[in-house]
KEZADREN-813183 format. One record per residue (C-alpha): z, x, y. Coordinates in steps of 0.05 Angstrom, whole numbers, always signed. Each point is the difference from the previous one (the first is absolute). Layout:
<sites>
{{Z, X, Y}}
...
</sites>
This chain:
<sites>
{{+749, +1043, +1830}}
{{+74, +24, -18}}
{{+28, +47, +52}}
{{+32, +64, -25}}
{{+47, +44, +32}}
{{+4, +78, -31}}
{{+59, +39, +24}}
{{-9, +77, -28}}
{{+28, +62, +38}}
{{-51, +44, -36}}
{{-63, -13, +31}}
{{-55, +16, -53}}
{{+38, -45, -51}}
{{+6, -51, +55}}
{{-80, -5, +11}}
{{-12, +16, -77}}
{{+46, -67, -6}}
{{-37, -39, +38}}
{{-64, +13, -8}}
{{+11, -13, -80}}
{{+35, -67, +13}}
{{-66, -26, +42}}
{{-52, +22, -54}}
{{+44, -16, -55}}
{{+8, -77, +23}}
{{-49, -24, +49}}
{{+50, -53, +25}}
{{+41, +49, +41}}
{{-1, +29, +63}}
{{+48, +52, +21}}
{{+18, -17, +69}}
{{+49, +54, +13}}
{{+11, +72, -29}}
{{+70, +26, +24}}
{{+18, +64, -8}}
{{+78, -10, +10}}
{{+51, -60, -14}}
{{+12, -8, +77}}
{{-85, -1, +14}}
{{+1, -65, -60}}
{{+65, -34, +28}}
{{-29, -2, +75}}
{{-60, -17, -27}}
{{+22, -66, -45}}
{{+43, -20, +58}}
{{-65, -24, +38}}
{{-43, -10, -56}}
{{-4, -38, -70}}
{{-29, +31, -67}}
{{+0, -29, -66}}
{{+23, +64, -38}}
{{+32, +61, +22}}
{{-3, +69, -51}}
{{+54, +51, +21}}
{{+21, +65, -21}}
{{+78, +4, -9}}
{{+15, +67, +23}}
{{-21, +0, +79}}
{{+40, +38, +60}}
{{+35, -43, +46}}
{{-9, -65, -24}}
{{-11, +0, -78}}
{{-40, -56, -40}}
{{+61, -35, -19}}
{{+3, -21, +77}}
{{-63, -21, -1}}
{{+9, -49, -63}}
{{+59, -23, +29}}
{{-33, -22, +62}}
{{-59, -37, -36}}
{{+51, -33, -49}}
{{+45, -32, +63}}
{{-50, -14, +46}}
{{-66, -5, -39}}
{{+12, -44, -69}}
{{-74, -8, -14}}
{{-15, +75, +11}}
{{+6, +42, -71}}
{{+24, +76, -1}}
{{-24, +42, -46}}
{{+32, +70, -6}}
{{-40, +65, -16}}
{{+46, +62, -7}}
{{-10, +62, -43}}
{{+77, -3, -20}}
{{-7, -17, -69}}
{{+77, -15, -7}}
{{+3, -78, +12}}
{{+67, -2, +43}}
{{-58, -10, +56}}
{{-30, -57, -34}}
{{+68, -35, -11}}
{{+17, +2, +72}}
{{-63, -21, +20}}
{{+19, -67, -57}}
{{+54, -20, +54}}
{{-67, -22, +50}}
{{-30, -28, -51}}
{{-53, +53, -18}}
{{-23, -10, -78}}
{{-52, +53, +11}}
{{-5, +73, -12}}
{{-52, +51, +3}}
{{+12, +76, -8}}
{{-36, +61, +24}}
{{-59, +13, -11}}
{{-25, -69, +3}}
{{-39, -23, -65}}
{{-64, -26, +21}}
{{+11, -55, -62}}
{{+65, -14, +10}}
{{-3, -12, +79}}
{{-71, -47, -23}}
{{+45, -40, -40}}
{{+56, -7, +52}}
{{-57, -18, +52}}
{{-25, -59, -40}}
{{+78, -22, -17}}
{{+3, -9, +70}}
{{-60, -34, +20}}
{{+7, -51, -50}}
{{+75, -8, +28}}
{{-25, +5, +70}}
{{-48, -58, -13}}
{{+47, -48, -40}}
{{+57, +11, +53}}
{{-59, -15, +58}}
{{-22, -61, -39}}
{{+67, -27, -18}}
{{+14, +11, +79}}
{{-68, -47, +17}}
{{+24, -48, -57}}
{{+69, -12, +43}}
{{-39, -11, +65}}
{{-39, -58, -37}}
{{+48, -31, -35}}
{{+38, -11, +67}}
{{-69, -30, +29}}
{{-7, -42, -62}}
{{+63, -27, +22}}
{{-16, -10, +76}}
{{+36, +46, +30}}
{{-39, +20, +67}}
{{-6, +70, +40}}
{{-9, +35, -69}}
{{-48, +54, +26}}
{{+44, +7, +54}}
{{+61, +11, -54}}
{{-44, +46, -38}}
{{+0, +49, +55}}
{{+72, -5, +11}}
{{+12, +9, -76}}
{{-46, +68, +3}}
{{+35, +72, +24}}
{{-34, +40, +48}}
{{-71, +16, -10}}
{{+0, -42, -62}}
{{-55, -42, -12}}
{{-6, -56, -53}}
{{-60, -48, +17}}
{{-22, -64, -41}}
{{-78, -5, +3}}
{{-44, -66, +3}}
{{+34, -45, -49}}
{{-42, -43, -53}}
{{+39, -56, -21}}
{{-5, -31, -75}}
{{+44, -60, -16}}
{{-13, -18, -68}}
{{+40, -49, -42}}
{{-3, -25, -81}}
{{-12, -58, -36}}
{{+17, -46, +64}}
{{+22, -7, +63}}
{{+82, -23, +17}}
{{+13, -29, +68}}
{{+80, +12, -17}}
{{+45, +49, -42}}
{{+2, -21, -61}}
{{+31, +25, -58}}
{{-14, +62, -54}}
{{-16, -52, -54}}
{{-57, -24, +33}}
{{-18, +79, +29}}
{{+41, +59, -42}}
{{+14, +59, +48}}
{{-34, +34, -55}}
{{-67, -29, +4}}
{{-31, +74, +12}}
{{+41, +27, -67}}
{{+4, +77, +8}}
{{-55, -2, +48}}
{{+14, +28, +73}}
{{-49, -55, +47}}
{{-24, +72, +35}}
{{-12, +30, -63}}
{{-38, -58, -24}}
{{-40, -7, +64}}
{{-25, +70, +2}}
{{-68, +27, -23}}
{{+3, +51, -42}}
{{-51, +47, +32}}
{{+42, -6, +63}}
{{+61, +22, -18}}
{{+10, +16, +84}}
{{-2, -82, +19}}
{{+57, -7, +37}}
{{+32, -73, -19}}
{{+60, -32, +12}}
{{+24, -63, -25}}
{{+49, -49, +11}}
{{+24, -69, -42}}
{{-13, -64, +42}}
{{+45, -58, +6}}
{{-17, +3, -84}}
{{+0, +49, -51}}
{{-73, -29, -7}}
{{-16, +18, +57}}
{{-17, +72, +33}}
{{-27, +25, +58}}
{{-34, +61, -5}}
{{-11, +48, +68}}
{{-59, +52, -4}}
{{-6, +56, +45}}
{{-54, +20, +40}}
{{-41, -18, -62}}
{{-29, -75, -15}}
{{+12, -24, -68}}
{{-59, -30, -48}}
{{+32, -68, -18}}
{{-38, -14, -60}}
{{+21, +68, -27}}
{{+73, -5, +18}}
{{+0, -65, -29}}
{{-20, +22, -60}}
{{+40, +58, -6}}
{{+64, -34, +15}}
{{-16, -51, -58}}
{{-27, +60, -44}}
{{+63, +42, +17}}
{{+46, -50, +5}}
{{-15, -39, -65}}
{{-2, -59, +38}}
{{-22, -62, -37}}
{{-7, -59, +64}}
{{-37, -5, +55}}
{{-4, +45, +53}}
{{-21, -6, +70}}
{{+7, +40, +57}}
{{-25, -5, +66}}
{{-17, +60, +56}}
{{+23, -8, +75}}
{{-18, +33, +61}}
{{+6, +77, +1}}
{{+74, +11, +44}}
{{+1, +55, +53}}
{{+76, -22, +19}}
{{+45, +1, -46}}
{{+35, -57, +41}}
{{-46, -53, -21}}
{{+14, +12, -72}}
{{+43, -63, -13}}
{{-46, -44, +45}}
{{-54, +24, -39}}
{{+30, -12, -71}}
{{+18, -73, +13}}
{{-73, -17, +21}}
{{-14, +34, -74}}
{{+46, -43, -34}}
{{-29, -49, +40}}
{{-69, +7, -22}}
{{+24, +13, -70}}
{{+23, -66, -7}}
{{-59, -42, +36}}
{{-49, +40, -25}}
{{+7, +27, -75}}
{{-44, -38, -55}}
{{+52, -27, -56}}
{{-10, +47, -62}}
{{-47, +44, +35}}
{{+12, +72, +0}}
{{-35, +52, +56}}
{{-4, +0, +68}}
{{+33, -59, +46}}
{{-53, -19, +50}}
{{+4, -48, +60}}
{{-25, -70, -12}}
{{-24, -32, +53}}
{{+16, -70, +25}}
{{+47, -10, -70}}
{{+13, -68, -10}}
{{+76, -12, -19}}
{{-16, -52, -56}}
{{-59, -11, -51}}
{{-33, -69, +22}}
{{+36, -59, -19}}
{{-54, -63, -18}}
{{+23, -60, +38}}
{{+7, -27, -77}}
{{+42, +54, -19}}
{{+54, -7, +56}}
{{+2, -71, -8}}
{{+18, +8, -78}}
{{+56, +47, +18}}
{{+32, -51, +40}}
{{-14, -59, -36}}
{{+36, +38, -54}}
{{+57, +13, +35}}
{{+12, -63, +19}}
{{-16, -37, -61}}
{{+39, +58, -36}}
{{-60, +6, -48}}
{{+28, +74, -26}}
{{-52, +10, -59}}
{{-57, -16, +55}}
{{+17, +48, +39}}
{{+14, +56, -41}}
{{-77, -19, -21}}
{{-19, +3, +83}}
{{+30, +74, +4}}
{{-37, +27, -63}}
{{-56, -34, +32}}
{{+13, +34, +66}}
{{+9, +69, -36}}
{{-77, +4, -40}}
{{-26, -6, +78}}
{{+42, +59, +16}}
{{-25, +40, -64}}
{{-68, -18, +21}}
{{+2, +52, +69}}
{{+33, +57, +37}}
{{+64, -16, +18}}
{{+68, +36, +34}}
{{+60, -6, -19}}
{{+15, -31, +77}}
{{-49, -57, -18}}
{{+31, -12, -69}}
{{+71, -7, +37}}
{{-25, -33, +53}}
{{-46, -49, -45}}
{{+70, -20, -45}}
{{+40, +1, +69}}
{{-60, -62, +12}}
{{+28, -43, -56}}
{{+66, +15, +6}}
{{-8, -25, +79}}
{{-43, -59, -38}}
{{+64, -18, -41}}
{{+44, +2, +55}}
{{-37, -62, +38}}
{{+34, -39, -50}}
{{+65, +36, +1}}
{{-11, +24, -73}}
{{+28, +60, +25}}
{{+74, +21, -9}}
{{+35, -9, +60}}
{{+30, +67, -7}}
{{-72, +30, -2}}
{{-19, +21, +76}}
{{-63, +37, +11}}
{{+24, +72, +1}}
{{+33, -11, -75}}
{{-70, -37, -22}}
{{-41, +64, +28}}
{{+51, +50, -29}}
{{-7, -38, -64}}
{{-66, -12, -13}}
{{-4, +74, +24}}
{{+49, +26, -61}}
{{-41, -39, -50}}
{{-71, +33, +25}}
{{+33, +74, -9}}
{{+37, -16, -60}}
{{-67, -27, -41}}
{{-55, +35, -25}}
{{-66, -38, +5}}
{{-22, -65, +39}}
{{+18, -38, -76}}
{{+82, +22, +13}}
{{+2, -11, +60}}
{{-21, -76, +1}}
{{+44, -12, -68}}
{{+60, +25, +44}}
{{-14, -40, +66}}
{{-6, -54, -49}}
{{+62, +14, -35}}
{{+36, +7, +73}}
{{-27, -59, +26}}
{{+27, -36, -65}}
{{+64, +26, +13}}
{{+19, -10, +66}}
{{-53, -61, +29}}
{{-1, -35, -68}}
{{+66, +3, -27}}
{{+26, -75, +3}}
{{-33, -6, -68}}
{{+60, +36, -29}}
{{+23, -64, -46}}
{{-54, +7, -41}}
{{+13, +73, -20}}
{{+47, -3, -48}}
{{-43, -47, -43}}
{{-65, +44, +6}}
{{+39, +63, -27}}
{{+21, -39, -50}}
{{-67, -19, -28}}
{{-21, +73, +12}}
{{+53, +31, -41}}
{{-19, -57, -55}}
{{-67, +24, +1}}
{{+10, +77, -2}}
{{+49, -11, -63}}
{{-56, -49, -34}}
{{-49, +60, +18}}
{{+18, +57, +0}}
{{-41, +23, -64}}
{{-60, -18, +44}}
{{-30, +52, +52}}
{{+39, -20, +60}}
{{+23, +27, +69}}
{{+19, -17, +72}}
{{-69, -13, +23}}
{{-25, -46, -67}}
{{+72, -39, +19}}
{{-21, -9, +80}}
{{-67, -26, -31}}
{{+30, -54, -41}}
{{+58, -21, +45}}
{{-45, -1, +65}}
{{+33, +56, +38}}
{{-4, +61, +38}}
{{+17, +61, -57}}
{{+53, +36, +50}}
{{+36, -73, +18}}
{{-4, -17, -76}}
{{+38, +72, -14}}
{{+48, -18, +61}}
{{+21, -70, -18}}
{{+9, +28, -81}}
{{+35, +52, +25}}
{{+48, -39, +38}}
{{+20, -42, -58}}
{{+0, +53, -59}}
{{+10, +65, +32}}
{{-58, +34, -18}}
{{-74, -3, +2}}
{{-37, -48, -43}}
{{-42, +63, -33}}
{{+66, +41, -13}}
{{+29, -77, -28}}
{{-61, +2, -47}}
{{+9, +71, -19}}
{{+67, -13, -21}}
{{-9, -64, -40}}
{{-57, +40, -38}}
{{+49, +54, -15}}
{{+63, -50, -24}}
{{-52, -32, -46}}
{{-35, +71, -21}}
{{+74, +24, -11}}
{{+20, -60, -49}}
{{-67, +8, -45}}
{{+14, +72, -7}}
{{+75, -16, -28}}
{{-13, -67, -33}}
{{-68, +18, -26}}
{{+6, +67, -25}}
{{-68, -3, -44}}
{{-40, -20, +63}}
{{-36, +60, +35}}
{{+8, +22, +63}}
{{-75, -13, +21}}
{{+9, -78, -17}}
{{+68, -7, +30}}
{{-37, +29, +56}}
{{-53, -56, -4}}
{{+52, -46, -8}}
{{+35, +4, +66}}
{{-66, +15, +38}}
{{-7, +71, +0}}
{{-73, +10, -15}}
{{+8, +78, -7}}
{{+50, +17, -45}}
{{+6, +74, +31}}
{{+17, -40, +75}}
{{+46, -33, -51}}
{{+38, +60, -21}}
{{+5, +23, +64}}
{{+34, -53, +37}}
{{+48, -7, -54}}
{{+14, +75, +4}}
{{+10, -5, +79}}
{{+50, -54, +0}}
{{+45, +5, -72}}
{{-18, +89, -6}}
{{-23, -23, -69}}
{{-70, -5, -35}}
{{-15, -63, -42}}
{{+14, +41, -65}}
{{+66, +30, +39}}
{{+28, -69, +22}}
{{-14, -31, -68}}
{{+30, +59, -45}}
{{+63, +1, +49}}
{{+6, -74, -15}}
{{-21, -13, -74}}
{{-7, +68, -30}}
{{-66, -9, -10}}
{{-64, +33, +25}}
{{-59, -29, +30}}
</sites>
């Protein structure tokens, strides 16, 4: 309830007053009718109210005294002044204590209504930004907060946080570090508030708080005194939130101390991360007895190491797809994919295929990065390959230059054909993302973006040498099977149509 003070010297306006603020707004209580300035100050001296309505024009202590009081010694508490002085010299001094409300004699039954509910809703945001505070320092492990709370409060002030239902709940994967806004934009929620996302719309009274976790992905959501459906909340978050990944989001114990709030929240994450299905969105429930790794055949782990030490590259990137259709064939988290590439990579290392540079926190962060920067099972392994290239494999560096070489013949022999990235990896027997890498290192750019721009050199020669040619065969001619794609991509990277470029050149149009 909000506590109201009403100071009135005329008694039948003080109880007409009062009585119409308690059946106007149900959320009030008048704790104290005064009938002079002195009766309210003693009064507020022992005891704290959340509003205080006082006439102006009282003897011996007026209700600019009283507003003064309540704006040095009670911040939270807002005065509200009723006088029947329509000249507003009264309601500018009462400005100086921070009064922005003014009602005048006789009180309008509409108007005061309106006030009331401008003040309830202030009332409860001020309350709930107050709780938010008190969490945010348990979230951060400070202890005694209860105790602090009741320090913070004035006297007879009472601001209590109910039974606590924690909700950590994070997207598209879990992070066990910081890592950058490429890989999570701050933004991932768009204009989307997390508590306005996570409220139903038939309960508009839910009271939620939220806070980021160690990752924009990731937020905890605290419900009180009211448990949360999961399934819902999932799918209004996703629903509300536009949100186009996974989600998962697991439910802990409910919290009657707010001091357990950070011990609580790390077991979450905790769970989060040993628990959560890869790709699966819903509810995060406890597996029991999780193995770490998928199991390895005796036949599989000794092909990983005969590879490594007969540095038989090609065989093994055919041992890890081979090791990835098992995975697509079950249930599996996203701990047991880590854990299951942390395997090889400990595999590897028996033959000191490793980097010497590589310890086992950097491989764990590592393989980490690549699970929550991928997409699907299929990414993730052309990555790992594409790291494990990189870094284990990397003595085969002389042969580079001469492989690029016949790649960048090929592409220029074929580029009226229909190929890419991927048809090249085919062809050359590599992974498509360590194909794009290695290209990229020697041209600068992308093998698809090289194609695209030998295509348009060639489509930009016909159209100025070959000025009777139209624009749908020169599009055939430098493999563009839609000439409308055609027109396009010319467009985006000269601002010119085919007919444009060619008229600007020759005079003539297409």
């Amino acid at each position: 309830m909000i506590r109201v003070l009403v100071a009135e010297d005329e008694l039948p306006l003080l109880r007409g007053i009062s009585r119409m603020i308690m059946n106007l707004c149900g959320d009030f209580e008048v704790v104290k009718m005064a009938k002079t300035g002195r009766e309210a100050l003693d009064y507020l001296k022992d005891n704290y109210v959340d509003v205080v309505f006082t006439d102006i024009n009282m003897p011996v202590v007026d209700g600019l005294k009283v507003l003064e009081y309540i704006h040095e010694n009670m911040p939270r508490t807002v005065g509200v002044v009723i006088s029947g002085y329509q000249d507003f010299s009264y309601a500018q001094k009462a400005m100086q204590y921070g009064v922005q409300n003014y009602l005048v004699k006789p009180v309008d039954r509409a108007e005061l209504k309106k006030l009331l509910e401008q003040l309830r809703d202030s009332s409860h945001q001020g309350r709930k930004k107050q709780k938010k505070e008190f969490m945010e320092r348990a979230l951060h492990g400070e202890s005694g907060i209860a105790k602090f709370m009741e320090s913070r409060m004035q006297t007879g002030e009472k601001l209590t946080i109910g039974k606590l239902y924690p909700v950590y709940l994070v997207v598209k994967a879990f992070c066990i570090h910081v890592f950058g806004n490429e890989t999570a934009d701050p933004e991932i929620w768009g204009d989307c508030r997390p508590e306005d996302a996570a409220r139903a719309e038939e309960n508009e009274s839910e009271e939620i708080y939220s806070f980021y976790g160690r990752n924009p992905n990731e937020i905890l959501f605290l419900f009180e005194d009211e448990k949360p459906d999961i399934k819902a909340l999932v799918e209004r978050i996703m629903k509300n939130g536009n949100i186009r990944f996974p989600v998962g989001a697991v439910a802990g114990e409910p919290l009657d101390e707010i001091d357990h709030l950070a011990q609580t929240v790390r077991k979450l994450r905790k769970d989060v991360y040993k628990n959560w299905i890869y790709g699966r969105t819903g509810e995060i429930r406890k597996i029991k007895e999780v193995p770490q790794t998928f199991h390895f055949s005796e036949h599989t782990e000794e092909s990983i190491l005969y590879m490594a030490k007969s540095r038989q590259f090609r065989e093994f990137d055919n041992v890890l797809a081979d090791i990835k259709g098992q995975l697509c064939l079950g249930k599996i988290t996203q701990y047991q994919i880590e854990m299951t590439l942390d395997r090889i990579m400990m595999l590897l290392d028996a033959y000191q295929t490793v980097s010497d540079s590589m310890d086992t926190v950097n491989v764990r962060y590592s393989i980490n990065d690549i699970v929550v920067r991928s997409g699907s099972l299929e990414e993730i392994f052309e990555k790992f390959t594409l790291w494990c290239h990189e870094e284990l494999f990397d003595d085969q560096g002389q042969d580079k230059g001469a492989l690029m070489e016949r790649l960048d013949a090929y592409i220029r022999e074929h580029y009226k054909d229909s190929i890419n990235t991927k048809h090249l990896a085919a062809r050359f027997g590599l992974v498509p993302s360590y194909l794009s890498k290695l290209f990229q290192n020697y041209k600068g750019i992308t093998p698809n973006h090289y194609i695209q721009e030998i295509r348009l050199e060639k489509a930009k020669e016909l159209l100025v040498k070959c000025p009777d040619l139209m624009t749908k065969d020169i599009a055939q001619m430098t493999g563009y099977a839609d000439p409308s794609y055609f027109s396009k991509v010319l467009k985006k990277y000269t601002g010119m149509y085919p007919s444009e470029y060619r008229a600007a050149h020759t005079g003539k149009q297409s």
